[in-house]
C-alpha positions as a printed NumPy array, in Angstrom:
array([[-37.593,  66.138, -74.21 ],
       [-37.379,  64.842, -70.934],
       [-36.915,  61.077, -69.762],
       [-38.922,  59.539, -66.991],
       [-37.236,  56.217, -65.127],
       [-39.273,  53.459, -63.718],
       [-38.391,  50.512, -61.526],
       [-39.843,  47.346, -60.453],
       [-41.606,  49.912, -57.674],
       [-43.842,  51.145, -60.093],
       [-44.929,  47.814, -61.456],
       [-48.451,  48.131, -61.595],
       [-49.508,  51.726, -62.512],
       [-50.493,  53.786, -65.421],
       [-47.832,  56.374, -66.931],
       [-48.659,  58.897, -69.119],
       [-45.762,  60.203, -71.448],
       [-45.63 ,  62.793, -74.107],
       [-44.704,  62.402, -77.552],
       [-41.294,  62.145, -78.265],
       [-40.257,  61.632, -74.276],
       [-38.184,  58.332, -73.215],
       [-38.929,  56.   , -70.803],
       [-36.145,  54.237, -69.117],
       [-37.283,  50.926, -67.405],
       [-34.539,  50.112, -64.606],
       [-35.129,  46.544, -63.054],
       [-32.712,  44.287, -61.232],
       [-31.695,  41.32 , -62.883],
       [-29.29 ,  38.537, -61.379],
       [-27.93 ,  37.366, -65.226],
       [-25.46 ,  35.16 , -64.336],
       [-27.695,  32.728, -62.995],
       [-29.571,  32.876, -66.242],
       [-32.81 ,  34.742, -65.594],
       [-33.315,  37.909, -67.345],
       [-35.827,  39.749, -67.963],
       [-37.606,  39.539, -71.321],
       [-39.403,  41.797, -73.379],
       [-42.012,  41.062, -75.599],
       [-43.653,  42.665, -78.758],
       [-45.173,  45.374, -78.228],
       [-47.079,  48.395, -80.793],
       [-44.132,  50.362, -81.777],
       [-46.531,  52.38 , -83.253],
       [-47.102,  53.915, -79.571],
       [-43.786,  52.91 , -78.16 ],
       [-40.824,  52.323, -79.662],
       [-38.222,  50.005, -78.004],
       [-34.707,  51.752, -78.599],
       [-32.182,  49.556, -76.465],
       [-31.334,  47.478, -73.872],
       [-28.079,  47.098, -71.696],
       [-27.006,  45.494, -68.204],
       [-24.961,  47.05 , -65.89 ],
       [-23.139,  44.9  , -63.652],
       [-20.785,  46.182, -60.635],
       [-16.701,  45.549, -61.733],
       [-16.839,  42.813, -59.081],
       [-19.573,  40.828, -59.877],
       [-18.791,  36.978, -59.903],
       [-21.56 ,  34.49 , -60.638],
       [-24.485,  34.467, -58.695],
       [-23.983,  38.349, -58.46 ],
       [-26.417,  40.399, -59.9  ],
       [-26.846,  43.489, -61.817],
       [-29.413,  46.237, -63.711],
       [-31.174,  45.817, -66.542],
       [-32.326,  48.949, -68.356],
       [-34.423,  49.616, -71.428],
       [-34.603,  52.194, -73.031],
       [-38.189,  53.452, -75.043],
       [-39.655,  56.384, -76.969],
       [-42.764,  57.422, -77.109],
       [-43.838,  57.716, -80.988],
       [-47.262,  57.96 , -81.363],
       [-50.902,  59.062, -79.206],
       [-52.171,  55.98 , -77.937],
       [-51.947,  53.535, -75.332],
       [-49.545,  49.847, -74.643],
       [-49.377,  47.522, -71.645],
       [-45.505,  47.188, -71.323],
       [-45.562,  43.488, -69.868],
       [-41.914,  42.072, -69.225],
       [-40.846,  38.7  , -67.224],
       [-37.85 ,  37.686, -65.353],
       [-37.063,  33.607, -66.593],
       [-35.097,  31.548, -67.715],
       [-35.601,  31.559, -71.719],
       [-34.396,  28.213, -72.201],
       [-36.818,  26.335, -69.448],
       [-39.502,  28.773, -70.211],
       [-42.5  ,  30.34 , -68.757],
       [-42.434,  27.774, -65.485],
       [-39.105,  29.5  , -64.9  ],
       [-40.63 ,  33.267, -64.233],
       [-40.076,  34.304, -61.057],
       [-40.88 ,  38.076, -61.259],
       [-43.21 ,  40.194, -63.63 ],
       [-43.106,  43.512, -64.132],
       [-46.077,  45.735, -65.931],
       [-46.909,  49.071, -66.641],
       [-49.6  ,  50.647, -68.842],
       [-48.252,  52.952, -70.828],
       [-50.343,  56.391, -72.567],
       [-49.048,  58.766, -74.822],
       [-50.61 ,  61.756, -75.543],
       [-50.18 ,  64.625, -78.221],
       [-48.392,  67.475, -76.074]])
């Protein structure tokens, strides 16, 4: 099946995948300052979340930011807001300083 990648562009819209296709979210993330992005539950009955990894250029001191990408599967017809927010999980929500959402269908075929 074939993958379809999102970034913080396409925040905002309505995506319609097929079962059994992956999504691959790509948004920037400056880590070593502490804020990452953070995902919350979500149905994994429509999408599944399968992983999540930063990539971070060989040079990258602190301050210096990276990627973050995730990595879903659509399961199951139906329909999931994908919500995610860039903070700082130990100050909490106050600390958000970029959101990112996408509405997420999956159909049959």
């Amino acid at each position: 099946m074939s993958e379809v990648t999102l970034s913080q562009a396409d925040s905002g819209t309505v995506l319609t995948l097929k079962r059994g296709q992956t999504l691959i979210l790509r948004l920037d993330e400056n880590s070593t300052t502490g804020y990452r992005w953070s995902l919350p539950a979500l149905d994994t009955e429509v999408l599944q979340f399968k992983s999540d990894d930063i990539n971070l250029p060989s040079n990258t001191g602190i301050g210096g930011g990276g990627q973050r990408v995730f990595t879903f599967e659509a399961n199951n017809p139906g329909q999931v807001k994908l919500q995610l927010k860039n903070l700082r999980d130990w100050v909490g929500e106050e600390s958000t300083i970029e959101q990112f959402q996408v509405t997420v269908q999956v159909s049959e075929l």
